[in-house]
Backbone as numpy.savetxt, mean C-alpha at the origin, in Angstrom:
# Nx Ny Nz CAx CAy CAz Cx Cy Cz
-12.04 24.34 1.46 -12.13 23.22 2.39 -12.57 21.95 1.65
-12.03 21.12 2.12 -11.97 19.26 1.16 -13.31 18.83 2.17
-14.41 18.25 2.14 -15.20 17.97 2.91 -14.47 16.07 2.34
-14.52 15.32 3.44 -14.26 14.09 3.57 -15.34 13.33 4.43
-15.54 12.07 3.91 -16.65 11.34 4.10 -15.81 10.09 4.84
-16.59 9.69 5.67 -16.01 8.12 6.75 -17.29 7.15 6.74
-16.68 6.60 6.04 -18.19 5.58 5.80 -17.55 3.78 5.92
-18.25 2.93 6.46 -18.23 1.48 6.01 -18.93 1.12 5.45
-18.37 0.32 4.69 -18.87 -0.69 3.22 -19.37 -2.45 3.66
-20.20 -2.26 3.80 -20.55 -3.84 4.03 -20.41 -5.13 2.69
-19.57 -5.45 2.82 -18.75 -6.30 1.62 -19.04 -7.68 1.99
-20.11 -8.24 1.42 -20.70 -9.70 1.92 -20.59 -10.22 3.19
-20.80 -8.96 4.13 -20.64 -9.38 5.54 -19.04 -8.57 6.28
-18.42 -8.46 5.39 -17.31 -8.12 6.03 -17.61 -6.22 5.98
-16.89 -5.58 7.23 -17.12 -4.39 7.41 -15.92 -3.73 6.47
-15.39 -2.93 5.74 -14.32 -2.37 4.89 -14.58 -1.00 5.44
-13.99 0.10 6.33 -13.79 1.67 6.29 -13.11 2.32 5.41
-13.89 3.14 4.94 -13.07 3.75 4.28 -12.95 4.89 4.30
-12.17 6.04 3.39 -12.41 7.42 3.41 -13.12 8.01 1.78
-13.79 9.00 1.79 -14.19 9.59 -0.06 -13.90 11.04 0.12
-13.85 11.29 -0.85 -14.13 12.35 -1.49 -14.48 13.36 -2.71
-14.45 13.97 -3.53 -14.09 14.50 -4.49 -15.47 14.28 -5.42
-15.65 14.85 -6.55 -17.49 14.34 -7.06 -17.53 13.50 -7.74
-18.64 12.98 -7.79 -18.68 11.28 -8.04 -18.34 11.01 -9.30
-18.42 12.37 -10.65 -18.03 12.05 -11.81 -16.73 12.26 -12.44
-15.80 12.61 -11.12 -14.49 12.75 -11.89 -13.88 11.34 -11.62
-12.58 11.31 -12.46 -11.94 10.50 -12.82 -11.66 9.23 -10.83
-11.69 7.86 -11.32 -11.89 7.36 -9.71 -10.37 7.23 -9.62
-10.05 7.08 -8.14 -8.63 7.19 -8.07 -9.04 6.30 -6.29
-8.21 5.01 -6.34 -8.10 4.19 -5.12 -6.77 3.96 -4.30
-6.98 4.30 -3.10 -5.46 4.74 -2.66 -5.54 2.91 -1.78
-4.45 2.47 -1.77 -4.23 0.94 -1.38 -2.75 1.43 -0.25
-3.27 1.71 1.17 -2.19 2.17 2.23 -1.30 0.50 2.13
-0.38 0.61 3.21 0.69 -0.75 3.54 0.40 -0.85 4.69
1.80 -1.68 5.09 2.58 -1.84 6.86 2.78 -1.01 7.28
2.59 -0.61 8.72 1.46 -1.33 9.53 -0.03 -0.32 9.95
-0.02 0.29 8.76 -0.71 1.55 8.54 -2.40 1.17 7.94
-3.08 2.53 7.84 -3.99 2.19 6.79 -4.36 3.70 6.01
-5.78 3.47 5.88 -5.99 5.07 5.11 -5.98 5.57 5.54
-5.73 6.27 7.04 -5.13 7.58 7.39 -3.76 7.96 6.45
-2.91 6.86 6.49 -1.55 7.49 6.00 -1.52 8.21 4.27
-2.98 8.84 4.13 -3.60 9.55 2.97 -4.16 10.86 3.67
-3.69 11.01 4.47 -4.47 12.31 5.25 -3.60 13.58 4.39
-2.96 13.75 4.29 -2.05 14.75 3.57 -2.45 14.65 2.23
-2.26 13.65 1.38 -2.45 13.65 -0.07 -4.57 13.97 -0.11
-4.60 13.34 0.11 -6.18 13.65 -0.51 -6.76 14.63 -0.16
-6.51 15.54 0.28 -6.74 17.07 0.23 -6.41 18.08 -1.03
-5.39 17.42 -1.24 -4.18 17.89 -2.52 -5.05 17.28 -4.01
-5.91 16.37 -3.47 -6.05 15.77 -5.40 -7.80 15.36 -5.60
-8.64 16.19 -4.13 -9.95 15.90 -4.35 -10.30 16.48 -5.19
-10.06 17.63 -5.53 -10.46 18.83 -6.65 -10.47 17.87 -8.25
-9.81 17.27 -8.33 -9.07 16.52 -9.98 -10.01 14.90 -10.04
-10.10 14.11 -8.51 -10.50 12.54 -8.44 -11.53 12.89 -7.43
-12.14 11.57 -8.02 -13.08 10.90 -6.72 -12.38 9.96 -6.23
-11.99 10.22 -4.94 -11.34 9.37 -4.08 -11.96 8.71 -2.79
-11.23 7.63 -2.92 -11.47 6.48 -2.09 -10.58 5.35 -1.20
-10.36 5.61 0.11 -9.16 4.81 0.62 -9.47 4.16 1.62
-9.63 2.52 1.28 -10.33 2.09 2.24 -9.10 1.21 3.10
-9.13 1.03 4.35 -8.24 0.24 5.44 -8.72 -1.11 4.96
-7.10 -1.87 4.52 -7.17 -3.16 4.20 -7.64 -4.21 5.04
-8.27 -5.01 5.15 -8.42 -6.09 6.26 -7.97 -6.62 7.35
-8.29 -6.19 8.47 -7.09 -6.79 9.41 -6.28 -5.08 9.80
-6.58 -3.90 9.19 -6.25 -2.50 9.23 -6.65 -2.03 10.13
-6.60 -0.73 10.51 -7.40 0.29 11.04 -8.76 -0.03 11.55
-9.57 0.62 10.76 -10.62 0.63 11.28 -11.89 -0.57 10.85
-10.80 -1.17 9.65 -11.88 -2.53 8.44 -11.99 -3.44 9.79
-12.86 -4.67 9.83 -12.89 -5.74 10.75 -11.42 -6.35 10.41
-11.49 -7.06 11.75 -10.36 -7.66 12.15 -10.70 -8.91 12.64
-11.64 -10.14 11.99 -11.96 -11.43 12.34 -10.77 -12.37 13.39
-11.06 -13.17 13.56 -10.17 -14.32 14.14 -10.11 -15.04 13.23
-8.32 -15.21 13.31 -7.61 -16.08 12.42 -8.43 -17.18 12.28
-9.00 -17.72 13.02 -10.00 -19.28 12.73 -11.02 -18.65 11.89
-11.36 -17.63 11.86 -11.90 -17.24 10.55 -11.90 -16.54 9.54
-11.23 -16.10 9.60 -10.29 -15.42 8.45 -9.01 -16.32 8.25
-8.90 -16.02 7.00 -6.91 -16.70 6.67 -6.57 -15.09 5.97
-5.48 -14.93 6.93 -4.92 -13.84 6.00 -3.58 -13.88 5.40
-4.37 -13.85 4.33 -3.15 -14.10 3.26 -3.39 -12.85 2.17
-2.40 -12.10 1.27 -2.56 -11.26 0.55 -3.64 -11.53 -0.71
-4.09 -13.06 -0.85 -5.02 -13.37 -1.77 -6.51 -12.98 -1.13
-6.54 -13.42 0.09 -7.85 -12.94 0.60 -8.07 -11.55 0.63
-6.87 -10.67 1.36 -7.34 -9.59 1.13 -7.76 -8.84 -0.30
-7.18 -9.44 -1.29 -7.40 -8.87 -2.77 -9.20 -9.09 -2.85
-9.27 -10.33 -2.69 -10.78 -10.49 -2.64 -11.57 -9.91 -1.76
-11.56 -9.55 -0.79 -12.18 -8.54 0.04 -12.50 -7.26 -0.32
-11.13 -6.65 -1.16 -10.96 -5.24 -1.32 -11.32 -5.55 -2.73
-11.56 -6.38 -3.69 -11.84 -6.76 -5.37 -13.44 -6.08 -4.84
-14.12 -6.83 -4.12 -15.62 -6.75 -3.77 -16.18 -5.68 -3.44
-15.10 -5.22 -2.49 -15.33 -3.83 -1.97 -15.47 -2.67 -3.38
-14.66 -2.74 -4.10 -14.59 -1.65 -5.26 -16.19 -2.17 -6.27
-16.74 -3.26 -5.99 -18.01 -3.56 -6.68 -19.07 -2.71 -6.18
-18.62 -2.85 -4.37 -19.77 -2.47 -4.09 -19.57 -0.73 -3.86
-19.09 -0.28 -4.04 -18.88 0.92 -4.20 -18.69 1.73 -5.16
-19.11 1.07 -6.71 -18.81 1.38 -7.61 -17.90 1.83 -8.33
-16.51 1.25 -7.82 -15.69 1.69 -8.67 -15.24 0.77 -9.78
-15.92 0.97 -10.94 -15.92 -0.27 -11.80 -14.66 0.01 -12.82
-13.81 1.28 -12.89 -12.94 1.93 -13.24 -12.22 2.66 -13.09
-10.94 2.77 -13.11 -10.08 3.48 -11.43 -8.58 3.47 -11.92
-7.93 4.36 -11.50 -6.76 4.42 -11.14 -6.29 3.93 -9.31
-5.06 3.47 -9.71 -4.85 2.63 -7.98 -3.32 3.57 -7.62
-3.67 3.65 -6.80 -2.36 4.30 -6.26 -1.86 3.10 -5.07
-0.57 2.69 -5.01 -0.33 1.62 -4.30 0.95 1.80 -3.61
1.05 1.38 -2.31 2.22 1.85 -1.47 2.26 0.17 -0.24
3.47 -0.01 -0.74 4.14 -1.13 0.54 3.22 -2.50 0.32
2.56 -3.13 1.02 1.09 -4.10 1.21 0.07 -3.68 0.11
-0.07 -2.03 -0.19 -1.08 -1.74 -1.11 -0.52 -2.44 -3.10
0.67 -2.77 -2.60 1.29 -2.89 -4.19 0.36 -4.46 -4.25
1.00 -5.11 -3.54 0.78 -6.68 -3.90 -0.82 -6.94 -4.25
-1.52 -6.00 -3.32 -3.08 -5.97 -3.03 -3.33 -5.27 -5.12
-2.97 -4.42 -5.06 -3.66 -3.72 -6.25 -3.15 -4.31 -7.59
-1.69 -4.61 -7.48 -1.27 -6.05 -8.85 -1.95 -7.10 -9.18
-2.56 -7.51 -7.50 -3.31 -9.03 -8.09 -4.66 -8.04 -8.57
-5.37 -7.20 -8.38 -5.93 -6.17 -8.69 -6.61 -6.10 -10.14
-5.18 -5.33 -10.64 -5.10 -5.35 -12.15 -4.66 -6.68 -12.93
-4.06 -7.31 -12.33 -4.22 -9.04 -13.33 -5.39 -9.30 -13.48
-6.15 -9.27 -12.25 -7.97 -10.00 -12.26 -8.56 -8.87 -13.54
-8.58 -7.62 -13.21 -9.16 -6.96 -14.35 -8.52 -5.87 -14.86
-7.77 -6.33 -15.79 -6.95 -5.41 -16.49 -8.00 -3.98 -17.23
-8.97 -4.21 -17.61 -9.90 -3.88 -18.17 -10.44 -2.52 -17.31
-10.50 -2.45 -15.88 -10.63 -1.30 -15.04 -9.75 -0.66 -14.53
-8.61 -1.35 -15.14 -7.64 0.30 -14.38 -6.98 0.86 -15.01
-7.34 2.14 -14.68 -6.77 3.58 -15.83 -5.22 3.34 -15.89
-4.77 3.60 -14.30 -3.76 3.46 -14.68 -3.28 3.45 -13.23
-1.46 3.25 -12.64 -1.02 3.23 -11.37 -0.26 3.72 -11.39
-0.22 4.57 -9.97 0.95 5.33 -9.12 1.60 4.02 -8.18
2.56 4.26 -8.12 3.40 2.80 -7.32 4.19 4.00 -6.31
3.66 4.05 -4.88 4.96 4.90 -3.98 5.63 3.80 -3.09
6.74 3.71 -3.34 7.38 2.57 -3.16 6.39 1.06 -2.90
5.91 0.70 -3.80 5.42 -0.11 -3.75 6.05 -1.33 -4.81
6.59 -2.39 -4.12 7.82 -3.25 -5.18 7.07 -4.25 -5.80
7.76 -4.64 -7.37 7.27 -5.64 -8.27 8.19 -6.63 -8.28
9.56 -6.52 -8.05 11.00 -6.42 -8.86 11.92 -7.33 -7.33
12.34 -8.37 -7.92 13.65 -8.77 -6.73 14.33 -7.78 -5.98
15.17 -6.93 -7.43 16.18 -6.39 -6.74 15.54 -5.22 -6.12
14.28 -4.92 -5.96 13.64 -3.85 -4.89 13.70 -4.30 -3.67
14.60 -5.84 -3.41 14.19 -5.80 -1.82 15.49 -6.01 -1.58
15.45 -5.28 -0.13 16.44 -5.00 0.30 16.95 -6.14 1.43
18.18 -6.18 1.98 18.71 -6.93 3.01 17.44 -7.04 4.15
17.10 -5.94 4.22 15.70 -5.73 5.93 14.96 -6.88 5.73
15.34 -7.74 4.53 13.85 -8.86 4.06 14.60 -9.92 4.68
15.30 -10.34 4.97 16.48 -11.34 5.45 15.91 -11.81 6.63
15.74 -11.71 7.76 14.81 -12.59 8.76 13.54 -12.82 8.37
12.77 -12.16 7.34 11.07 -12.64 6.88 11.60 -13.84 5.79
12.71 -13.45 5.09 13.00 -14.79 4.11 13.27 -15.91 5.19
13.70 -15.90 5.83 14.10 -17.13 7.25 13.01 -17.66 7.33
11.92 -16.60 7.52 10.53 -17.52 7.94 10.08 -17.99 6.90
10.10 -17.45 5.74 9.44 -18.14 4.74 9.99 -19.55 4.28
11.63 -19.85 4.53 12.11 -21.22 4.49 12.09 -21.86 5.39
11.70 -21.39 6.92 11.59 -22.46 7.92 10.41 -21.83 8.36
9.29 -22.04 8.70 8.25 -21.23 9.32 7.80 -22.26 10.68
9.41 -22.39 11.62 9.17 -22.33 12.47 8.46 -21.43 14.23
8.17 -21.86 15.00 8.14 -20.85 15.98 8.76 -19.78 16.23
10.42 -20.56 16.22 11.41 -19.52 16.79 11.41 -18.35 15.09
11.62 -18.84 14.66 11.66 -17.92 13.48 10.56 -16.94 13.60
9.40 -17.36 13.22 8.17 -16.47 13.70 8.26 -15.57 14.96
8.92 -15.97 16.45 9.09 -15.01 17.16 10.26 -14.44 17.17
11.22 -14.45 16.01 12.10 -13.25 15.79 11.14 -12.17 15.03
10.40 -12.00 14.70 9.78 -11.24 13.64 8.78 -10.41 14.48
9.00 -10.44 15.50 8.04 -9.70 16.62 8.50 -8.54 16.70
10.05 -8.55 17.21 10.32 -7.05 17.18 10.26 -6.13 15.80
10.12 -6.67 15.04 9.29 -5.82 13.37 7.61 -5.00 13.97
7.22 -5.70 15.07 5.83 -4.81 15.63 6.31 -3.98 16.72
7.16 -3.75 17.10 7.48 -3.42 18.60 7.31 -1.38 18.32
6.47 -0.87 19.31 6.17 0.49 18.79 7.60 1.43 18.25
8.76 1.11 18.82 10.30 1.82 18.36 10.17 1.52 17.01
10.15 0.57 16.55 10.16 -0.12 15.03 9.35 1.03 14.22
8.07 0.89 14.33 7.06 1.82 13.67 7.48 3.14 13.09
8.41 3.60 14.74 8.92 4.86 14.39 9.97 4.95 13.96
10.47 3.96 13.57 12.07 4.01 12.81 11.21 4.02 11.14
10.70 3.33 10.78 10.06 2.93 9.65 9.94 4.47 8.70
8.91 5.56 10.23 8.49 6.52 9.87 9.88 7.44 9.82
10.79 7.32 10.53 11.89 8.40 10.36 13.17 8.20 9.69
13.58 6.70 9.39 14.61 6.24 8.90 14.52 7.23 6.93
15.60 7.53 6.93 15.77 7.80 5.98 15.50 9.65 5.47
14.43 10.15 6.33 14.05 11.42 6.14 15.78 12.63 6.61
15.57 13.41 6.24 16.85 14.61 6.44 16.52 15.22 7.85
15.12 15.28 7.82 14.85 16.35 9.52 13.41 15.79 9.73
13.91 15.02 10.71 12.75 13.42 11.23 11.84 14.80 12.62
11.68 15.89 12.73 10.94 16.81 12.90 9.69 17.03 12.49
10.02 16.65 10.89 9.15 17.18 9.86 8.44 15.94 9.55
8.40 14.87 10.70 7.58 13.70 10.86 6.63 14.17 11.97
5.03 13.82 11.93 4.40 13.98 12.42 4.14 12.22 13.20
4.21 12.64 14.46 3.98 11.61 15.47 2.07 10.84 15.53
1.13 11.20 14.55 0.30 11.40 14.39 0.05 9.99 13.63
0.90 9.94 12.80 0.63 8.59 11.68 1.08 7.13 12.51
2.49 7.49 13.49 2.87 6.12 13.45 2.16 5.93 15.16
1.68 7.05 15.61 1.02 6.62 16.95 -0.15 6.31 16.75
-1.00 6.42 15.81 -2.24 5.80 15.59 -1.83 4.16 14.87
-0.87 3.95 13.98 -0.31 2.65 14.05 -0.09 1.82 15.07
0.55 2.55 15.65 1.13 1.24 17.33 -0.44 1.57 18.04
-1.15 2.32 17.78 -2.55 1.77 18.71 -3.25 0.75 18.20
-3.00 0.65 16.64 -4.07 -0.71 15.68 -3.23 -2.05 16.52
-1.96 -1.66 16.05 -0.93 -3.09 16.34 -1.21 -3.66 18.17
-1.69 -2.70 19.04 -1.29 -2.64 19.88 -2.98 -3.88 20.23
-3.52 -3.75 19.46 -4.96 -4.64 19.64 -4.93 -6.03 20.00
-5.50 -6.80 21.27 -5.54 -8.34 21.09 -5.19 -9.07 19.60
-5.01 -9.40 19.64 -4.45 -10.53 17.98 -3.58 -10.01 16.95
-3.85 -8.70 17.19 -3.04 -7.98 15.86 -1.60 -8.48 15.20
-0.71 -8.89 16.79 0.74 -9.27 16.23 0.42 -10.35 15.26
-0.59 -11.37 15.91 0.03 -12.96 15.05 -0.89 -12.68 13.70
-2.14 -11.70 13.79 -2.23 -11.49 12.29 -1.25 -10.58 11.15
-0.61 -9.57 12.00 0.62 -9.43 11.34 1.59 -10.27 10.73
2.07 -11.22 11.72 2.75 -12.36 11.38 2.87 -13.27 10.22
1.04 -13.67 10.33 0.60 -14.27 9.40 1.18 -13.48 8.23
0.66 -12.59 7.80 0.64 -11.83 6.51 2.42 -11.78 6.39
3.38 -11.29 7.22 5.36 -11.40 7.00 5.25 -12.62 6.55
4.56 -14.28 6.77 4.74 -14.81 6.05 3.85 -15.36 4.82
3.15 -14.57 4.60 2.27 -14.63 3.52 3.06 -14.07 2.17
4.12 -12.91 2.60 4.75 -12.12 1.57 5.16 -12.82 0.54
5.73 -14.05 0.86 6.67 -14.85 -0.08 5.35 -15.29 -1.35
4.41 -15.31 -0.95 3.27 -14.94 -2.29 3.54 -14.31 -3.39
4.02 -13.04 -2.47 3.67 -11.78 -3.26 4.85 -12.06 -4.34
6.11 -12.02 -3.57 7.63 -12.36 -4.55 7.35 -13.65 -5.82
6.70 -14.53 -4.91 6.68 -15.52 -6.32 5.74 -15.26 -7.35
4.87 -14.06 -6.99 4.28 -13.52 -8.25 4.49 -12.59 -9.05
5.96 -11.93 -8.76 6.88 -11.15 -9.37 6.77 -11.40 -11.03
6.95 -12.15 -11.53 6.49 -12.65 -12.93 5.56 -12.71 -13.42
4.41 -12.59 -12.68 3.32 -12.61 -13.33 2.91 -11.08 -13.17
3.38 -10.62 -12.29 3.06 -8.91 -12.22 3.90 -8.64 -13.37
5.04 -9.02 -13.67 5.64 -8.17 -15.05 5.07 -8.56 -16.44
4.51 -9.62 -16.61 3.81 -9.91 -17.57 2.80 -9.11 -17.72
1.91 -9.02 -16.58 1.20 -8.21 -17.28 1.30 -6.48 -16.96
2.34 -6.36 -16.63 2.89 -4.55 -17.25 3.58 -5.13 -18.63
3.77 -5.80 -19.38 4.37 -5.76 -20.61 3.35 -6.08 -21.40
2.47 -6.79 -20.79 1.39 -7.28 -22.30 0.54 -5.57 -21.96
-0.10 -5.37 -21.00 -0.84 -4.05 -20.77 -0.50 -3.11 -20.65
0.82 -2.42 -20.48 1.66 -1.56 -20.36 0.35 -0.02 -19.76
-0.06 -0.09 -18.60 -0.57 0.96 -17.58 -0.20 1.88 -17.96
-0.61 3.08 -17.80 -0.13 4.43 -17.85 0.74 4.31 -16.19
2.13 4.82 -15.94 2.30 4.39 -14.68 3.31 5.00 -14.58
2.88 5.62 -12.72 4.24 6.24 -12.34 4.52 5.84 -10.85
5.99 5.47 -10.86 6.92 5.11 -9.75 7.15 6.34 -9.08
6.90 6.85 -7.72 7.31 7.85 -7.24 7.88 7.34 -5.88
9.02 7.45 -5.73 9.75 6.48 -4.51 10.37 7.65 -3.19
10.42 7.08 -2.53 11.07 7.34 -1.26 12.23 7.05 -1.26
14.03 7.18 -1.78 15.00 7.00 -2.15 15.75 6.10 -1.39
15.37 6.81 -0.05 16.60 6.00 1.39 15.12 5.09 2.30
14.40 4.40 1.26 13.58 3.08 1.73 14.60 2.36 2.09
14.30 1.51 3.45 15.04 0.64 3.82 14.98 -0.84 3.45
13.70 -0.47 3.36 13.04 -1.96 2.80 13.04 -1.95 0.99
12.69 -1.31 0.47 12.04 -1.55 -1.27 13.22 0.01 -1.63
14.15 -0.94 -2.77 15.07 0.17 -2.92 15.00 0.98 -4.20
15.77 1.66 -4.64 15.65 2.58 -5.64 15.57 1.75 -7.08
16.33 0.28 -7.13 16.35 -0.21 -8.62 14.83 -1.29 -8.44
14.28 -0.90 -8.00 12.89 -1.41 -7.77 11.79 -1.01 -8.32
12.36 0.65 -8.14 11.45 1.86 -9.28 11.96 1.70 -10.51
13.24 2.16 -10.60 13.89 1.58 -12.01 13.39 0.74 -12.94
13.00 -0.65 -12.39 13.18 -1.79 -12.97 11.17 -1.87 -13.44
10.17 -0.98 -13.31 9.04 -1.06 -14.00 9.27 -0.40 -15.67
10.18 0.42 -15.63 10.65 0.68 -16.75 11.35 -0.58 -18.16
11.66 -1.29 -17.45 12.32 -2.33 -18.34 11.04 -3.27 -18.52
9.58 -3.02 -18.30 8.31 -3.18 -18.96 7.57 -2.72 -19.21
7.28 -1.33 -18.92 6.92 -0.45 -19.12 7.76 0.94 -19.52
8.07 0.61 -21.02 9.46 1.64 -20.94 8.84 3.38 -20.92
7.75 3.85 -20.86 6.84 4.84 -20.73 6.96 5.46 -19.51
6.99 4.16 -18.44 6.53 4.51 -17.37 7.37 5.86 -16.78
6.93 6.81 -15.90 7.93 7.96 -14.85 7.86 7.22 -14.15
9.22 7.58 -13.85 10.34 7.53 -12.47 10.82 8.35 -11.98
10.56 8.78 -10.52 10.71 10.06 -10.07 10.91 9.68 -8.22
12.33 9.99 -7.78 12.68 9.72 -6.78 12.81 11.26 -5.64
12.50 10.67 -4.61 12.48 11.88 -3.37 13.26 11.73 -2.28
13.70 13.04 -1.55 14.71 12.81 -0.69 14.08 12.20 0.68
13.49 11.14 0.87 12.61 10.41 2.29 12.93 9.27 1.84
12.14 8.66 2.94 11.88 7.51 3.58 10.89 6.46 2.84
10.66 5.57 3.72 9.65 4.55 3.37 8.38 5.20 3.15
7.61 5.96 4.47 6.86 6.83 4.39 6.52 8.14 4.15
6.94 8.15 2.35 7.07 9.63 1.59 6.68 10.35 1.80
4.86 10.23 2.38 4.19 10.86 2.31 3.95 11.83 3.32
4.51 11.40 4.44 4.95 11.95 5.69 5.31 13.53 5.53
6.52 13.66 4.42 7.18 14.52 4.46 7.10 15.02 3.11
7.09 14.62 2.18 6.64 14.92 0.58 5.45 14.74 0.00
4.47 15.44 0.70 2.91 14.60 -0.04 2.37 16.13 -0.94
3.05 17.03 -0.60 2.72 18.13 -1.84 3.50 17.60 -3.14
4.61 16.92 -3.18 5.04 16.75 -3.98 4.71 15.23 -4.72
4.35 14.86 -4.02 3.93 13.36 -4.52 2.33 14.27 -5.30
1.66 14.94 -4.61 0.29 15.36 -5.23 0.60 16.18 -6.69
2.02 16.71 -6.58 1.71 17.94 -7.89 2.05 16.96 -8.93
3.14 15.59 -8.80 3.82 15.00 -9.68 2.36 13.86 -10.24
1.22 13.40 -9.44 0.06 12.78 -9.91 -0.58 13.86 -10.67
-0.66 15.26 -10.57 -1.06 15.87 -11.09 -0.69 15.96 -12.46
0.41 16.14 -12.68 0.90 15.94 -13.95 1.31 15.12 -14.61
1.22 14.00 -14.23 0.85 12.55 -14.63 -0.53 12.43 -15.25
-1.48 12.90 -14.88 -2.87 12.43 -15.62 -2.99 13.88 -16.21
-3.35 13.73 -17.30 -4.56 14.71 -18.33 -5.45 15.71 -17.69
-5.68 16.34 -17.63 -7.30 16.66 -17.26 -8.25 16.13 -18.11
């Protein structure tokens, strides 16, 4: 039995939840969830890899169970959250770490390792994109907003929250959408489903265009630092596509690449296999 810990982190005032486990002196390992999820969508894997890490997965800002301020006081933008979650790993001691990063968790844990290259062992990327050609057509009304960030634009981007959506997210792409547990994306549409949640969603669809224009500076530094690093993808992502994984290789020519027959949300349906392939990725 995995005994798991639920604790908040008081991060200069701000509340951060998170999940732990595993003993405090093995190797640290930080799981960075996405859209429109948080560290639950680690419920499967960290059972699989407490034995090997001390693990830690805390709900990004504006997540699950972390606070959820008012936009008048908070700005959420993917820079703030880096700083939130930068602080959070201070105060929790993880002064050295491997990041495992998926969807929202990529952009969060890149600016991550630019700030301190110096603490991270190394990264798992599950579909988590660096790379242009990782994005797919589905980005085509959020690019709209990012060149006009009008109203109407902004309220096309609503039905991207609408609870059907969630569950397409979770089943699109899998072989036997059965073998999806209704568990992950119905605790999602209850976060989303919160006073404010849409327009802080919003905020952040157009915050993304951040993330893309820092596409270059994330490959710089996988070429000057070259991570120990493995791409483990979800194949039939709708959003972040297969030459997305590919393309960390053309800076990291080391890096594994290792594709699965799912979805956006691998883990759903492949998280023994996402666990044995981290397994053999790191050393003992």
């Amino acid at each position: 039995m995995t005994t798991i810990s639920y604790r908040t982190a008081d991060v200069d005032g701000f509340k951060v939840f998170y999940r732990e486990t595993g003993a405090a002196g093995s190797p640290k390992l930080l799981l960075l969830h996405g859209f429109p999820s948080a560290g639950h969508m680690f419920r499967d894997l960290i059972p699989l890899l407490a034995d090997r890490f001390h693990i830690i997965a805390p709900d990004l800002p504006g997540f699950g169970n972390s606070d959820m301020p008012a936009r008048e006081t908070f700005t959420y933008t993917f820079d703030r959250i880096t700083d939130v979650i930068d602080r959070f790993t201070e105060v929790v001691g993880f002064d050295r770490y491997a990041v495992y990063v998926f969807d929202y968790g990529a952009p969060t844990g890149f600016r991550l390792a630019m700030k301190h290259p110096e603490r991270i062992t190394a990264i798992i990327s599950q579909n988590g994109n660096a790379y242009d050609e990782g994005l797919s057509d589905g980005w085509t009304p959020i690019r709209a907003y990012w060149e006009d960030p009008s109203q109407a634009n902004r309220d096309t981007l609503r039905s991207l929250l609408a609870p059907e959506t969630t569950i397409w997210q979770y089943t699109h792409g899998v072989a036997d959408p059965a073998k999806v547990s209704p568990d992950g994306y119905s605790l999602d549409n209850f976060y989303l489903a919160r006073p404010g949640a849409h327009e802080v969603q919003l905020d952040l669809f157009g915050d993304y265009k951040s993330n893309v224009a820092l596409y270059p500076r994330f490959q710089q530094y996988f070429r000057t630092h070259k991570p120990p690093f493995l791409a483990i993808w979800g194949k039939n992502d709708p959003f972040f596509l297969p030459p997305g994984a590919e393309a960390f290789k053309r800076d990291i020519p080391n890096a594994i690449v290792q594709f699965l027959d799912t979805g956006h949300f691998a883990l759903e349906t492949h998280a023994a296999e996402v666990a044995a392939a981290i397994r053999d990725f790191f050393p003992r």
